[in-house]
KOLZAKOL-645953 format. One record per residue: residue in three letters; x, y, z of N, C-alpha, C, O in turn. Coordinates in pm, whole numbers. Layout:
ATOM     r       nx       ny       nz      cax      cay      caz       cx       cy       cz       ox       oy       oz
ATOM   ALA        X        Y        Z        X        Y        Z        X        Y        Z        X        Y        Z
...
//
This chain:
ATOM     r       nx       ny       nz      cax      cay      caz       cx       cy       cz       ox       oy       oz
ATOM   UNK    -1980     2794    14156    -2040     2776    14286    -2086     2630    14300    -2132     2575    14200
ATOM   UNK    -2077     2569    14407    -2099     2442    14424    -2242     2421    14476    -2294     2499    14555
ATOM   UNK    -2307     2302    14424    -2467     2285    14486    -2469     2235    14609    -2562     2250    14688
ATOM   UNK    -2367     2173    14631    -2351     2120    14789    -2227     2114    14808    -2144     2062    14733
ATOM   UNK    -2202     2192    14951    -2079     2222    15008    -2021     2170    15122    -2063     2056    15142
ATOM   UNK    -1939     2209    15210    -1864     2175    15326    -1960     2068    15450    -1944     1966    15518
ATOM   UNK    -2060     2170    15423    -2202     2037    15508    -2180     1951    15500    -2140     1877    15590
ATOM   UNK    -2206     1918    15346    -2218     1779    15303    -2071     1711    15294    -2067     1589    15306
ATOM   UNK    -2024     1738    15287    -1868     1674    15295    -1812     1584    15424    -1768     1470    15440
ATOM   UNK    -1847     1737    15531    -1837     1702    15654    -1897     1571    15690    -1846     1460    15704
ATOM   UNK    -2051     1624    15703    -2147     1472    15724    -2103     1396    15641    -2141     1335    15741
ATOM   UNK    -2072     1346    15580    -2025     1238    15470    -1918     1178    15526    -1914     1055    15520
ATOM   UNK    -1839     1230    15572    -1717     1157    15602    -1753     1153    15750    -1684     1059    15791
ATOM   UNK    -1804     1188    15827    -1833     1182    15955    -1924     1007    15977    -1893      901    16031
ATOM   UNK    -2024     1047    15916    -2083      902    15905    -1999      771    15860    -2025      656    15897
ATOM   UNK    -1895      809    15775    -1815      657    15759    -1789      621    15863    -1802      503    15896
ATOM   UNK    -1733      742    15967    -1642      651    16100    -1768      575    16170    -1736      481    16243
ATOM   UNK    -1894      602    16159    -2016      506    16244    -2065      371    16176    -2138      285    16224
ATOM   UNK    -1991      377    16024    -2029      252    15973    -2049      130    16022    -2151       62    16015
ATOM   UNK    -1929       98    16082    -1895      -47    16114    -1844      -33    16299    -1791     -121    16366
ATOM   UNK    -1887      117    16348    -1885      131    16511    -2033      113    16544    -2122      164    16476
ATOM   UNK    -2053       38    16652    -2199       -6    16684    -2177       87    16816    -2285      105    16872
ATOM   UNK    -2109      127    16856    -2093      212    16992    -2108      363    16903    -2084      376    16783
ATOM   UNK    -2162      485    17012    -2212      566    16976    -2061      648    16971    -1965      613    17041
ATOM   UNK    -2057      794    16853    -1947      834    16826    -1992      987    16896    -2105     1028    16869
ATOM   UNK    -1914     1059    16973    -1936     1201    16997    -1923     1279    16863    -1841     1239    16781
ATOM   UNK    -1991     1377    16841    -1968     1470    16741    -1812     1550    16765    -1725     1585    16684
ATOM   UNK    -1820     1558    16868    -1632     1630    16902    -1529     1555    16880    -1423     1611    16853
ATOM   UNK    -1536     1420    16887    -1436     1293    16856    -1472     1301    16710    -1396     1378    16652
ATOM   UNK    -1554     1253    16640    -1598     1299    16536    -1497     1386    16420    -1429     1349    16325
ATOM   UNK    -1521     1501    16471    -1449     1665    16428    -1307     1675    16424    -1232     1706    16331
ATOM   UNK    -1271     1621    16616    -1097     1609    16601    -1025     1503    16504     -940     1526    16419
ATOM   UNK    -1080     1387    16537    -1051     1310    16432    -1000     1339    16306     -895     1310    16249
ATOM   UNK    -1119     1415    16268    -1099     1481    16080    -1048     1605    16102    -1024     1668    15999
ATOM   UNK    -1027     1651    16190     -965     1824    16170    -1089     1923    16118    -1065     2030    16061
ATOM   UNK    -1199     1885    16139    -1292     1977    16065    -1346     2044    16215    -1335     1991    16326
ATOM   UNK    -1412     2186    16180    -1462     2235    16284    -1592     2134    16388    -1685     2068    16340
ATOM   UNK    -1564     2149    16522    -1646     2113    16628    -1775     2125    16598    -1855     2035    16572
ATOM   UNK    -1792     2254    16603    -1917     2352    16548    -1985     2314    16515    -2082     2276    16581
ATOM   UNK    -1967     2300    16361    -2045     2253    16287    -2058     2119    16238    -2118     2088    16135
ATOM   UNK    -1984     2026    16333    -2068     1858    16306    -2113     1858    16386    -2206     1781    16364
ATOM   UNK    -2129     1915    16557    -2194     1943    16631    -2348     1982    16591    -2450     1921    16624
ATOM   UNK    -2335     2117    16499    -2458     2126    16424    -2557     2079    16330    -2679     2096    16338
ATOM   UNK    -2465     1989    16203    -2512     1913    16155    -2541     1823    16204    -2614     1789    16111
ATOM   UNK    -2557     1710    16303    -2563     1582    16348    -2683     1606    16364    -2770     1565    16288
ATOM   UNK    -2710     1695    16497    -2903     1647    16510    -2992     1652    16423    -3101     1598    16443
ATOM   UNK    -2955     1740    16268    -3028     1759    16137    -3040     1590    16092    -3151     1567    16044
ATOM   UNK    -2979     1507    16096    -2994     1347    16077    -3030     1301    16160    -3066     1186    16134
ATOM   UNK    -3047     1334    16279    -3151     1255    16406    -3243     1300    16364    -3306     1203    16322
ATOM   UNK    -3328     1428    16333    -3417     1465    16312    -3482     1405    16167    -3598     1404    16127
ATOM   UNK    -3359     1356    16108    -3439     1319    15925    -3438     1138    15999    -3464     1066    15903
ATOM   UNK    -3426     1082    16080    -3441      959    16156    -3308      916    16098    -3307      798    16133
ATOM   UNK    -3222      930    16048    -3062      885    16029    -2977      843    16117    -2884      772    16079
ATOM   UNK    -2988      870    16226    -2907      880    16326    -3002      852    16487    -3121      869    16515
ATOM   UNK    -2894      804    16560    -2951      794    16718    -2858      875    16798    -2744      895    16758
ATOM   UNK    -2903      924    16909    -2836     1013    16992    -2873      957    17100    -2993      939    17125
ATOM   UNK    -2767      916    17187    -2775      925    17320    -2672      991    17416    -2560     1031    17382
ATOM   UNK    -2712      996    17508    -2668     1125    17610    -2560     1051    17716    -2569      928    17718
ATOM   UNK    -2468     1105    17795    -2388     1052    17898    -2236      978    17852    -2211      917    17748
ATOM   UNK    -2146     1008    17969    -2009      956    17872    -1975      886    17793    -1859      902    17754
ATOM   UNK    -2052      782    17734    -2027      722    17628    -2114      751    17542    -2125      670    17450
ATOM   UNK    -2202      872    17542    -2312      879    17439    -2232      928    17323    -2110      934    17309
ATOM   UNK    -2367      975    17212    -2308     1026    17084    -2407     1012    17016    -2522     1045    17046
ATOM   UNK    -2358      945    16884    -2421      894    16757    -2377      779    16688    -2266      725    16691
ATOM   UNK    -2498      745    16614    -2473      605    16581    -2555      597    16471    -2645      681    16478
ATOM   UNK    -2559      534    16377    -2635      504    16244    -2765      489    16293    -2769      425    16398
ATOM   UNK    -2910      541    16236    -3018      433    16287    -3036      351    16210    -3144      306    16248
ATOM   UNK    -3009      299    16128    -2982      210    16000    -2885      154    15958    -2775      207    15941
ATOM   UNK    -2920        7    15929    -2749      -28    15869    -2726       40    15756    -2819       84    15689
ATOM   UNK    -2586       59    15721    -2539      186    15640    -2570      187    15498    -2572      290    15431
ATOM   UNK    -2613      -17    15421    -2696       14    15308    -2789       35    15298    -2848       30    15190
ATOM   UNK    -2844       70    15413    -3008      132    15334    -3024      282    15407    -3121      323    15470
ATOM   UNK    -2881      358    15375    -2892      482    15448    -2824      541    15280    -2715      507    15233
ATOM   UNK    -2920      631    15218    -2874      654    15075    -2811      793    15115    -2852      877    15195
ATOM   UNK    -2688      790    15029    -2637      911    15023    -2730     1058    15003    -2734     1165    15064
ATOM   UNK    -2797     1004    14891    -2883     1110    14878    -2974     1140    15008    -2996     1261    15008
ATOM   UNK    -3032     1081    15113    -3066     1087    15246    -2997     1173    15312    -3040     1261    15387
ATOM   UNK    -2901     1152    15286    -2813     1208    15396    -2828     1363    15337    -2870     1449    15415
ATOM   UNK    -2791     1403    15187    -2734     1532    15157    -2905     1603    15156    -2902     1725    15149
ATOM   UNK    -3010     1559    15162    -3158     1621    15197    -3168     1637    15315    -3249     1719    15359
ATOM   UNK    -3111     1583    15375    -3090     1603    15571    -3044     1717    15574    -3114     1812    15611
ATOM   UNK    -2881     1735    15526    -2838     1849    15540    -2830     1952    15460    -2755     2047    15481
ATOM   UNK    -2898     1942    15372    -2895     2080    15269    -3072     2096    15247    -3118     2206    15216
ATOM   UNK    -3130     2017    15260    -3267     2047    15226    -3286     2008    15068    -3189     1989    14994
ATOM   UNK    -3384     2000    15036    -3404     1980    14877    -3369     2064    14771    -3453     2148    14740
ATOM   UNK    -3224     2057    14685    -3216     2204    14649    -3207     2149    14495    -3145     2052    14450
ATOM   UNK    -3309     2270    14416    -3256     2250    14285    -3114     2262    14202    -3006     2317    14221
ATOM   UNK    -3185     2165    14083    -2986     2247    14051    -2987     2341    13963    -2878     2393    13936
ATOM   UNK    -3109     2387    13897    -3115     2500    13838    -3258     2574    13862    -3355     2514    13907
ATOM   UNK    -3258     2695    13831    -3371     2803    13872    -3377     2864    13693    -3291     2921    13627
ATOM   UNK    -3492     2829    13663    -3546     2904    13591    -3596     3009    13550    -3718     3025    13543
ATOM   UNK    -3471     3137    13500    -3567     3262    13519    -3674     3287    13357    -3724     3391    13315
ATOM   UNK    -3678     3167    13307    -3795     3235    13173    -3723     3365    13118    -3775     3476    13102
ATOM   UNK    -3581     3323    13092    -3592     3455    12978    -3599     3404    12853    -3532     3488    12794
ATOM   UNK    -3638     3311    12754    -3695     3321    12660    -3810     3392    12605    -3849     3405    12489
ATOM   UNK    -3845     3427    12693    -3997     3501    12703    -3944     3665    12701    -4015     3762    12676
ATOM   UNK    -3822     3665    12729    -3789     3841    12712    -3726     3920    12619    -3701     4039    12639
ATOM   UNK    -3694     3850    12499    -3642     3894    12400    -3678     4013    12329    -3775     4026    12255
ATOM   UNK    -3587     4101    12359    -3658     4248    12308    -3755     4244    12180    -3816     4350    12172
ATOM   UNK    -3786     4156    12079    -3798     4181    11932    -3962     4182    11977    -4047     4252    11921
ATOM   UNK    -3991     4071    12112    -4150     4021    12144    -4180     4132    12190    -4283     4113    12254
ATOM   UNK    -4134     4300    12199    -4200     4421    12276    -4280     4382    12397    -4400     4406    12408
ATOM   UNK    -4179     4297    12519    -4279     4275    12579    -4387     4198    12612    -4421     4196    12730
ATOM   UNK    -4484     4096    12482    -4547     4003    12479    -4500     3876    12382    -4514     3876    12260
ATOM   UNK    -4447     3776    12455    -4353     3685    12393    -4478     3627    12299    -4596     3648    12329
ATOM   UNK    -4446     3566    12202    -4583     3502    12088    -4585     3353    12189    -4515     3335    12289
ATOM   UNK    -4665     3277    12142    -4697     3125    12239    -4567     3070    12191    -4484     3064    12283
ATOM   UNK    -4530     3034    12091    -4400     2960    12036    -4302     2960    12116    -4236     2856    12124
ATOM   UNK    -4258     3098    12211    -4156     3147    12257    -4145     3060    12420    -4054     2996    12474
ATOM   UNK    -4242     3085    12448    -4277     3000    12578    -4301     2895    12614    -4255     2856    12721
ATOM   UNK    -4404     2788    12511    -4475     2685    12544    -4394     2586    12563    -4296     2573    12490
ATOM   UNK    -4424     2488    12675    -4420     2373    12663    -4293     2410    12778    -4319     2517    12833
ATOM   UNK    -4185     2358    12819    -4089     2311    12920    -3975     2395    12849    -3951     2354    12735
ATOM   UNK    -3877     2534    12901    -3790     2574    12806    -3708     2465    12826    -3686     2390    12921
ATOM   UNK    -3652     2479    12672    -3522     2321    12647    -3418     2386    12762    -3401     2287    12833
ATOM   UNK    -3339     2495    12823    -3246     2488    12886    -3269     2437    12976    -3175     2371    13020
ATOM   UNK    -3412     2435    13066    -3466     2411    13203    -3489     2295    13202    -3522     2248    13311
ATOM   UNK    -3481     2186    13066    -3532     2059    13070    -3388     1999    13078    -3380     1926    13177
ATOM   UNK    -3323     2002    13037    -3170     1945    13027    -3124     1961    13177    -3059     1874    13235
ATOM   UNK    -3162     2077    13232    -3090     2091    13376    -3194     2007    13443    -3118     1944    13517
ATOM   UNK    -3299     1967    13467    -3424     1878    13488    -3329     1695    13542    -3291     1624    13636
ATOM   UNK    -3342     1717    13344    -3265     1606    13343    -3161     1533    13432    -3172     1420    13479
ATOM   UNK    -3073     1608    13443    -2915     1617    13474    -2939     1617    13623    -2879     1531    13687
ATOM   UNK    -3025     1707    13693    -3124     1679    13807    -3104     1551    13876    -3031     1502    13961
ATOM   UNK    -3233     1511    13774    -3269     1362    13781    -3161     1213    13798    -3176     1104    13854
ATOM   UNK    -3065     1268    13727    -2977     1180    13720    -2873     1126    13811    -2826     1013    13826
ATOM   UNK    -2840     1293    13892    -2791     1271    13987    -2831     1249    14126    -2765     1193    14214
ATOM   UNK    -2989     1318    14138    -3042     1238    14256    -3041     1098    14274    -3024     1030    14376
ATOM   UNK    -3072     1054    14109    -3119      846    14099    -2947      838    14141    -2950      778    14249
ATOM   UNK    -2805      868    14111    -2708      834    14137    -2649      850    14307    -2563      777    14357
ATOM   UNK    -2727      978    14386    -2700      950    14479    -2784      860    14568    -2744      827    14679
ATOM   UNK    -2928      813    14508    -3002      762    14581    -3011      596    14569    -3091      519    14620
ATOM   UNK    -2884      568    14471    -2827      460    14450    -2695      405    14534    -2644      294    14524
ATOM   UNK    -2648      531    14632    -2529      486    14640    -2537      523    14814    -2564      635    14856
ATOM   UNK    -2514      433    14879    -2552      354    15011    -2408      434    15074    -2314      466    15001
ATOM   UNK    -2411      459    15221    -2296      493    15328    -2172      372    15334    -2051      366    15360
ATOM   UNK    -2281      283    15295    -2198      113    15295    -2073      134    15148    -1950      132    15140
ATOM   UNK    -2176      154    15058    -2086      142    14941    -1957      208    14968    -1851      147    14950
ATOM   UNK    -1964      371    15024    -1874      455    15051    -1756      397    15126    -1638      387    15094
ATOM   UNK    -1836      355    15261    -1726      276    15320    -1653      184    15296    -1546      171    15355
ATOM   UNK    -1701       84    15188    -1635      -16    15156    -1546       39    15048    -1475      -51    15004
ATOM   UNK    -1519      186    14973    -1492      243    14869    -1357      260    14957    -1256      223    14897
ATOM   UNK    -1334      315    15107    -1256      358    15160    -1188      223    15226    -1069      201    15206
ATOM   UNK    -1224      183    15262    -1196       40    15317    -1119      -64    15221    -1062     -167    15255
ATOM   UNK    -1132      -16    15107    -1081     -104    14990     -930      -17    14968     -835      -84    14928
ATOM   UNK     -913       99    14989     -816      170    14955     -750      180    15117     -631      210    15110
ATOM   UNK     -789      165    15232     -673      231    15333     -605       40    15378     -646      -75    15363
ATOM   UNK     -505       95    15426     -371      -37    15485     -520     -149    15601     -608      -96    15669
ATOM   UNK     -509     -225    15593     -545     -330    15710     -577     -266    15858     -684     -261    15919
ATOM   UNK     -417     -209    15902     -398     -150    16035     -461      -52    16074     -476      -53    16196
ATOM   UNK     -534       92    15985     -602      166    15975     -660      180    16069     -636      234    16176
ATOM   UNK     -780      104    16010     -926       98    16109     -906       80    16264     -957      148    16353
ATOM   UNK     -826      -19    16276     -735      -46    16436     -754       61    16472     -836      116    16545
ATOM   UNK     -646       97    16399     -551      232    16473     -656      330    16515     -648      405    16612
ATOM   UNK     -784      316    16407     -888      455    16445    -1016      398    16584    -1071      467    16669
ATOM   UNK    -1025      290    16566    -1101      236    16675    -1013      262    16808    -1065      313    16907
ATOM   UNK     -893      230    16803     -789      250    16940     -817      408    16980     -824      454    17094
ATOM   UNK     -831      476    16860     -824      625    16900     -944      657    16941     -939      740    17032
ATOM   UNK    -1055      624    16909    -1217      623    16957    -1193      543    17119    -1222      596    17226
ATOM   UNK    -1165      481    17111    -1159      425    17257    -1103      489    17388    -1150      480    17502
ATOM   UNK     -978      563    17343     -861      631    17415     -946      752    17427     -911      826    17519
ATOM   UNK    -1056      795    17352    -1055      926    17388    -1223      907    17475    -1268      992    17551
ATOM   UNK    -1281      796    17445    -1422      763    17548    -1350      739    17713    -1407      742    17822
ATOM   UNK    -1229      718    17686    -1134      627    17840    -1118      774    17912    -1152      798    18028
ATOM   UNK    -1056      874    17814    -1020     1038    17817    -1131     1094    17906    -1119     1094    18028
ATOM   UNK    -1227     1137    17851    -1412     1135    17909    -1394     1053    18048    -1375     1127    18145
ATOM   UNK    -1396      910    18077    -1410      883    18191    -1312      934    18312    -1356      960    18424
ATOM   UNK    -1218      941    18288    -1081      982    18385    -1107     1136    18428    -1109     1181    18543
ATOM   UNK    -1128     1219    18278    -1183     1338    18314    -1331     1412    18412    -1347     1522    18465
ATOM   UNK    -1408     1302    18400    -1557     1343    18467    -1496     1265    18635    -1528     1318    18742
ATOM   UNK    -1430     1170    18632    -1355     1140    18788    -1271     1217    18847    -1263     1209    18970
ATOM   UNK    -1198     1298    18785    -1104     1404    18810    -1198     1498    18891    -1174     1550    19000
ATOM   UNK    -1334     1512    18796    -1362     1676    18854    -1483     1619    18929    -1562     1700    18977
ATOM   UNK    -1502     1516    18940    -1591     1466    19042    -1515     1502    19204    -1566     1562    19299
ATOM   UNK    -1364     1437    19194    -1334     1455    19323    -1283     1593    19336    -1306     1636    19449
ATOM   UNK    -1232     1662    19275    -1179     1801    19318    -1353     1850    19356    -1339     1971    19375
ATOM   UNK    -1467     1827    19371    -1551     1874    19417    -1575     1851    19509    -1620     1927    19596
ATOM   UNK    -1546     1712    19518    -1587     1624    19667    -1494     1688    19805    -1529     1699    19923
ATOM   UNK    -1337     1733    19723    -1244     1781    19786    -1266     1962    19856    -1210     2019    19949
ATOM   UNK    -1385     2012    19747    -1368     2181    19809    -1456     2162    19907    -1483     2253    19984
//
């Protein structure tokens, strides 16, 4: 089972496309873009306006937009936005239940931090400091280092074509109203 899932994936890759766009991105442009459900980047997004991550504004060119430049927006930020603070392990104290203790474990059995719960602690720790090391920027520049030159073009042209889409469309049904 995974500690963080499709949420976080989603938002993750959703926020690259706002990296280096200073114009606000719809959550539905967003979604089609990546092929991932509407729905739910729709849903996740205001969870990062709400953790102050993000800006929202309203009207045909609204959307979202970083509220931060993207290095000082930590990954780990982001995945507490959308998953909440989750451990990575739950301690059920069964050292303490070993049939031989009838029931009352001796102090030995219990005291102090059990070693399995401290290692998962650890390991914890390690990966929060690793995601809280590693910036939206870094990511992007991770992707940016690997796709062709023409890319980004090509995806800004498509962000554009589909804000142009939005305007033609809200004029369309402006006048078929004007018309009944």
């Amino acid at each position: 089972m995974a500690l963080y899932g499709a949420s976080t994936e989603y938002v993750l890759h959703s926020l690259l496309w706002l990296v280096d766009n200073p114009e606000p991105v719809s959550s539905l442009d967003l979604a089609e873009l990546q092929e991932i459900p509407a729905a739910f980047v729709a849903k996740l997004l205001p969870k990062l306006e709400k953790a102050g991550l993000l800006i929202a504004s309203e009207g045909l060119r609204g959307g979202y937009r970083l509220a931060s430049p993207a290095d000082e927006i930590s990954v780990l930020a982001v995945v507490d936005a959308v998953e909440g603070r989750k451990s990575l392990f739950n301690c059920q104290e069964i050292r303490g239940r070993c049939v031989l203790f009838d029931q009352q474990p001796p102090g030995w059995a219990t005291q102090g931090v059990c070693g399995i719960h401290g290692v998962m602690l650890r390991a914890e720790q390690a990966m929060r400091q690793e995601l809280s090391q590693t910036s939206l920027a870094d990511l992007a520049r991770s992707v940016r280092d690997k796709a062709p030159s023409p890319f980004f073009g090509e995806a800004q042209s498509w962000f554009d074509g589909r804000v142009q889409t939005r305007r033609t469309s809200k004029v369309r049904q402006r006048k078929r109203s004007d018309v009944s």
